[in-house]
Phi, psi and omega in degrees: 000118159267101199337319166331305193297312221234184193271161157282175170291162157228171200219167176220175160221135202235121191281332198252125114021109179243150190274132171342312192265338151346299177306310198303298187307306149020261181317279194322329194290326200268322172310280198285347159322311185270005181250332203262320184291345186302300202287336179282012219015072170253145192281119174252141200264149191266147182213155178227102165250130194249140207197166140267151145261123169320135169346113170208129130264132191237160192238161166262181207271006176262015150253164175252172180297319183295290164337311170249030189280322182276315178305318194308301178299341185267330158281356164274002164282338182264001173111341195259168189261169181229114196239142181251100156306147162250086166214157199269166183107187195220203176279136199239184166222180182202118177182180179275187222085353187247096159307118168219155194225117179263085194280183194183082182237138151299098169309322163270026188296351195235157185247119356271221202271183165266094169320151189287313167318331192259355188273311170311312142325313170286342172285321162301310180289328197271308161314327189301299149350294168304307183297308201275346172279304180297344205232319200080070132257139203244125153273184193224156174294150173193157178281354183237150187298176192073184165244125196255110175286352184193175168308336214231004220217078170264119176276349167204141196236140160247159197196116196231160159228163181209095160272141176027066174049010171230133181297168178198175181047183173182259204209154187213136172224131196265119196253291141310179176284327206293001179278355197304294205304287204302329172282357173281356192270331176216182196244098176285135158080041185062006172242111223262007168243016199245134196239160171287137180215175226230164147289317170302334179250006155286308182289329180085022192217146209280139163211182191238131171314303204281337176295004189248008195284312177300321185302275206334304194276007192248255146087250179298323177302300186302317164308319126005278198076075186205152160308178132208127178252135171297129175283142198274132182246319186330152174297145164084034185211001155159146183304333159288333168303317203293341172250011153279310205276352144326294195303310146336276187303346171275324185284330182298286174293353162275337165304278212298327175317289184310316192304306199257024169287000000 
């Protein structure tokens, strides 16, 4: 495939916490943006938005309401919010220390399309790509999705959706120490001998969510084969700036809200 042919990705990185169904609400916005220039044949842009979370746990869409009804209460006793996903995966965590990233990609832009198995592959390799360039970390095969630093020592998960050939949900990497306590609280992705472990305590070296941001998207380009440019936010230049940059500004003032309140 040659990068040349298609748009570039545009990629944002949100500096604030963002609360789950926020994103969530996002996605969908940018989703259906991107279903309506499709159906206009209008050229639609591809997006990568990269963030923290607030405390959340989320299930994936083979659970039920019913199912997690006690747990739900009991993690929402330790302070995180509890969300029921349509992302493939089981219960997971989300929060900060943690990168997560949300492509929104058309698949069927390359002929032939990008099957869901190699898009989930490329995801998995632009982390893998990331621990061993940025960090000097080796990651080890395994048979279960996401990327693994040992047998037992998983460090990044993907949980993906894909409608009318465009993606939604995506990959989350553990940077800090700090999602650890909060994934000991459940047996993530179902795997009950797998414990969350961090870059930082692979490495032993102090790091920042946002200082891992440029590696990612440069990366993620390559895995890709795709450009990647920073979204234009400003008010007045396009609907997708125009629902990043709500959003920016709703978050801005509930900061300033919380502060001087």
């Amino acid at each position: 495939m040659n990068s040349l042919q298609f748009p570039p990705i545009v990629y944002h990185y949100f500096s604030r916490p963002l609360p789950y169904l926020r994103a969530l609400q996002l996605q969908e916005s940018i989703h259906a943006f991107q279903i309506l220039q499709r159906r206009s044949s209008l050229e639609h842009q591809d997006v990568l938005l990269l963030l923290q979370h607030k405390p959340v746990y989320t299930g994936g869409r083979r659970q039920t309401e019913s199912e997690t009804a006690s747990e739900r209460a009991r993690l929402r006793a330790l302070g995180a919010d509890f969300v029921l996903a349509e992302r493939g995966g089981e219960l997971t965590y989300h929060g900060p220390g943690q990168i997560v990233g949300y492509p929104l990609l058309d698949l069927g832009r390359t002929k032939p399309a990008i099957g869901i198995r190699d898009y989930i592959s490329r995801l998995q390799y632009m982390l893998s790509l990331h621990l061993r360039e940025a960090h000097g970390l080796t990651p080890i095969e395994s048979e279960h999705t996401g990327v693994f630093l040992g047998e037992h020592e998983k460090v990044a998960s993907v949980g993906v959706q894909v409608r009318h050939r465009l993606t939604s949900h995506g990959f989350a990497m553990n940077i800090t120490h700090e999602p650890r306590p909060w994934f000991d609280e459940i047996v993530a992705c179902g795997l009950a001998d797998v414990k969350a472990t961090s870059i930082e305590s692979a490495t032993g070296k102090k790091l920042d969510v946002g200082a891992e941001v440029h590696g990612i998207v440069e990366r993620f380009g390559r895995a890709m084969k795709r450009q990647m440019i920073p979204l234009e936010v400003p008010v007045g230049t396009d609907k997708l700036g125009e629902l990043v940059y709500t959003l920016e500004q709703e978050l801005k003032e509930e900061r300033e809200d919380e502060l001087y309140s």
